[in-house]
C-alpha positions as MATLAB code, in Angstrom:
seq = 'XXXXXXXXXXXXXXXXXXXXXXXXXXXXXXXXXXXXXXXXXXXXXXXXXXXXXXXXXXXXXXXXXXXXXXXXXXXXXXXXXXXXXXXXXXXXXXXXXXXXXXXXXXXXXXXX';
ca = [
       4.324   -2.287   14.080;
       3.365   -5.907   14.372;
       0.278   -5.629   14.075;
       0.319   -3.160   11.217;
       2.190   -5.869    9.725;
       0.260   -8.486    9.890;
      -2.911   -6.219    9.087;
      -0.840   -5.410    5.750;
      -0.405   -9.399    5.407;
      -4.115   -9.905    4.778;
      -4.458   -7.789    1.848;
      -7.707   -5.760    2.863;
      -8.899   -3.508    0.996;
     -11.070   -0.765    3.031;
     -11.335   -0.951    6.507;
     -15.020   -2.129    6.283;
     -13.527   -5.641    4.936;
     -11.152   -5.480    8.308;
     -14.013   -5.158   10.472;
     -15.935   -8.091    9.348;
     -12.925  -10.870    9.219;
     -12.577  -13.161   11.976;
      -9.652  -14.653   12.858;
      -9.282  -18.092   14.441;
      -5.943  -17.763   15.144;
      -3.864  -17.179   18.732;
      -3.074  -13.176   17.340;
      -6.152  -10.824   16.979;
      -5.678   -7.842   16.185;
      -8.086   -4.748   17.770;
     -11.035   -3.766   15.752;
     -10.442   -0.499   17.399;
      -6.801   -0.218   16.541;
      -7.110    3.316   15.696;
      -7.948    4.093   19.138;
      -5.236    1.522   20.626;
      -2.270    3.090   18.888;
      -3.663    6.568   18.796;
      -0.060    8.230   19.382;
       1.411    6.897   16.186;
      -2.063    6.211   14.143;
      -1.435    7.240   10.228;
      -5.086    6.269    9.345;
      -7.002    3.099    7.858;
      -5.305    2.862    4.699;
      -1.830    3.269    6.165;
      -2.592    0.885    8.627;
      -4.109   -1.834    6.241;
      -2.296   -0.853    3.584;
      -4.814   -0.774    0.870;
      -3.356    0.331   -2.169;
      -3.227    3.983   -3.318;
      -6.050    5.158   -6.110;
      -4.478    5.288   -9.265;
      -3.859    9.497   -9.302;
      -2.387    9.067   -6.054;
       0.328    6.104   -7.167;
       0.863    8.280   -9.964;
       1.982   11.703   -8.066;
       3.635    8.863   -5.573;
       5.608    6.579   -8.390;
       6.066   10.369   -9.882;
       7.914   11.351   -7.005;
      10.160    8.041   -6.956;
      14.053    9.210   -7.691;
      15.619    7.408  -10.132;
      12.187    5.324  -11.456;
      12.019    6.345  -14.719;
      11.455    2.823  -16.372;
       9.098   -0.242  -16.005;
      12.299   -1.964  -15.060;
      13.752   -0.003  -13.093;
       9.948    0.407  -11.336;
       9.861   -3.569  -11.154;
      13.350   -3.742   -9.653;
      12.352   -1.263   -6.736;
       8.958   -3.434   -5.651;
      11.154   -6.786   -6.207;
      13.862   -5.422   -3.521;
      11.388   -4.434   -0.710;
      13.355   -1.670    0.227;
       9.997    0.801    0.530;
       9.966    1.351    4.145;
       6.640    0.003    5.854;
       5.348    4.022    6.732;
       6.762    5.547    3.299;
       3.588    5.843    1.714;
       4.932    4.565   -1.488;
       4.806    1.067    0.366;
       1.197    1.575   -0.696;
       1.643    1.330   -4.382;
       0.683   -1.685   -6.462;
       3.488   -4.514   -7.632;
       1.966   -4.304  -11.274;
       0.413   -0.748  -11.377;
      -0.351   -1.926  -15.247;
      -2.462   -4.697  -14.181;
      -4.374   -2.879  -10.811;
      -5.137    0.189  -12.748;
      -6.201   -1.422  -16.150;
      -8.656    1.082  -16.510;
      -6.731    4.218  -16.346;
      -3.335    2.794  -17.357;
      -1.726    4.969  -20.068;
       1.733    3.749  -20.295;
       4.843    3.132  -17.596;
       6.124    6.856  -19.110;
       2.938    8.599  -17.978;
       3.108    6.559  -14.736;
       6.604    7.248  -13.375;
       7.474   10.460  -15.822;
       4.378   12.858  -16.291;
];
């Protein structure tokens, strides 16, 4: 869990950008973590926590009870109450600004 965390820290984003960094630092974390912590191993992008494509925050936020508004959205990612291994801790802070491109509003975001 400590590790995941601090992997998480770093902001990668693919597991290709984990693999080159060097760290100078006293804590190093295994290149091979997925083989280190094979019992409870969720994958690279659980691990890293590289944020979710934008389909996949969509069906994620979607799925969120009660987040049916931008604030109400904003509120939830300003209380860090998303649980480290809920996949929704894998959604973007400002899911307007990461997914420019396919943004069409916070109502076809959280609502459908």
């Amino acid at each position: 869990e400590e590790a995941r965390r601090i992997a998480r820290g770093h902001g990668f984003d693919s597991k290709g950008e984990f693999l080159e960094y060097t760290c100078p630092g006293a804590y190093q974390i295994p290149k091979d973590a997925d083989i280190v912590w094979a019992e409870s191993w969720n994958g690279w992008e659980d691990f890293l926590g590289i944020t979710l494509t934008f389909t996949e925050g969509r069906e994620v936020a979607r799925k969120l009870e009660e987040i049916e508004s931008e604030e109400a959205y904003m509120a939830l990612m300003k209380s860090k109450t998303i649980q480290d291994g809920d996949v929704a801790s894998r959604l973007p802070y400002r899911p307007d600004l990461k997914y420019k491109g396919d943004w069409q509003g916070w109502k076809d975001f959280l609502v459908g």
